[in-house]
N, C-alpha and C positions, 0 to 999 in steps of 0.2 A: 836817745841818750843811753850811753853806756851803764850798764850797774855799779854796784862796785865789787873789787874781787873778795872772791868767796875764800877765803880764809879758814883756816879750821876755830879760830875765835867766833869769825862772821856763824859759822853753822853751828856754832855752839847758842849765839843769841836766836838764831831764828828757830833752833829748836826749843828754843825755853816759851819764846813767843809764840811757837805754833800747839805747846802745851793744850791752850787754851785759845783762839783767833780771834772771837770777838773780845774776848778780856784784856783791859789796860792793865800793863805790869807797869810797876815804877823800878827807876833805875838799881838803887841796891837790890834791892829785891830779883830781877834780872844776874847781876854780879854775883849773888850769892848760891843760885840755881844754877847759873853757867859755871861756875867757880873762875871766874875771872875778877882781876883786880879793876874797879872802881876805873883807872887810868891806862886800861885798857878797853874795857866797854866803851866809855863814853866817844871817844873817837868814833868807834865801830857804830855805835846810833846815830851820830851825826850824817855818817857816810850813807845811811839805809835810809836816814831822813831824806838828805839831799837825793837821793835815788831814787825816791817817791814812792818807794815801802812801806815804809812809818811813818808815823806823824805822832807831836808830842803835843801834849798841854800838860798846862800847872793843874793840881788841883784847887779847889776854892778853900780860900784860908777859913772861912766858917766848919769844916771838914775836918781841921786839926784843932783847933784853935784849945782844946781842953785838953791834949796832949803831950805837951809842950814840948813841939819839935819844928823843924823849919818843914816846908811846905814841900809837896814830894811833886817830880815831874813824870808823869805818865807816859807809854808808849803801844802805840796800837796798829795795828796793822790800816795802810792806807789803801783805799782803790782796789787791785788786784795784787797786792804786794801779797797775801799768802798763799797765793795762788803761786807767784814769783818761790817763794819761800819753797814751797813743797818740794818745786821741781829741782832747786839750789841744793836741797835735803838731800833728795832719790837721787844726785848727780853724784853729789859727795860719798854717796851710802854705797853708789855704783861703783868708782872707782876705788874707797878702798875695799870692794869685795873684790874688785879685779875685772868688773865686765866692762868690757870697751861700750864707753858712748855712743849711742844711736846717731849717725850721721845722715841726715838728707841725702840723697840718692842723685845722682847729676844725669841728667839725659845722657842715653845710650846713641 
């Protein structure tokens, strides 16, 4: 499967989430580190979801429930998605410094 494309929003959530790898961020919280609006994130996690990156849960309303707020959704890296992430990072970080991408070598 294809990932999804890396976007300068997209490299902006994955640095926020690579902050920290094993830590669940919830979504504003995300938005507000990336400075991205709410209704541009949330696509952008969907996408990273479906790509098998991320993976989201609710957290459990016992958690909030003294707070009185609606129930936040968490997002954490899946599998080997930071590992995906890093390399999405060092790609982005590469070309805008200017260095040409490392390309596999073809039999001579």
């Amino acid at each position: 499967m294809a990932g999804p494309r890396m976007t300068p929003q997209t490299i902006a959530v994955l640095r926020v989430l690579l902050e920290d790898p094993a830590a669940p961020r919830y979504g504003l919280d995300i938005a507000r580190v990336s400075g991205l609006k709410t209704g541009t994130l949330h696509p952008i996690l969907r996408r990273l979801e479906q790509a098998g990156l991320i993976e989201s849960f609710w957290e459990d309303p016992a958690d909030h429930e003294d707070e009185g707020r609606p129930r936040r959704r968490y997002y954490r890296f899946a599998g080997h998605g930071a590992t995906t992430a890093y390399q999405a990072v060092a790609r982005a970080d590469a070309a805008a410094a200017g260095v040409p991408a490392l390309r596999p070598q073809t039999g001579h």
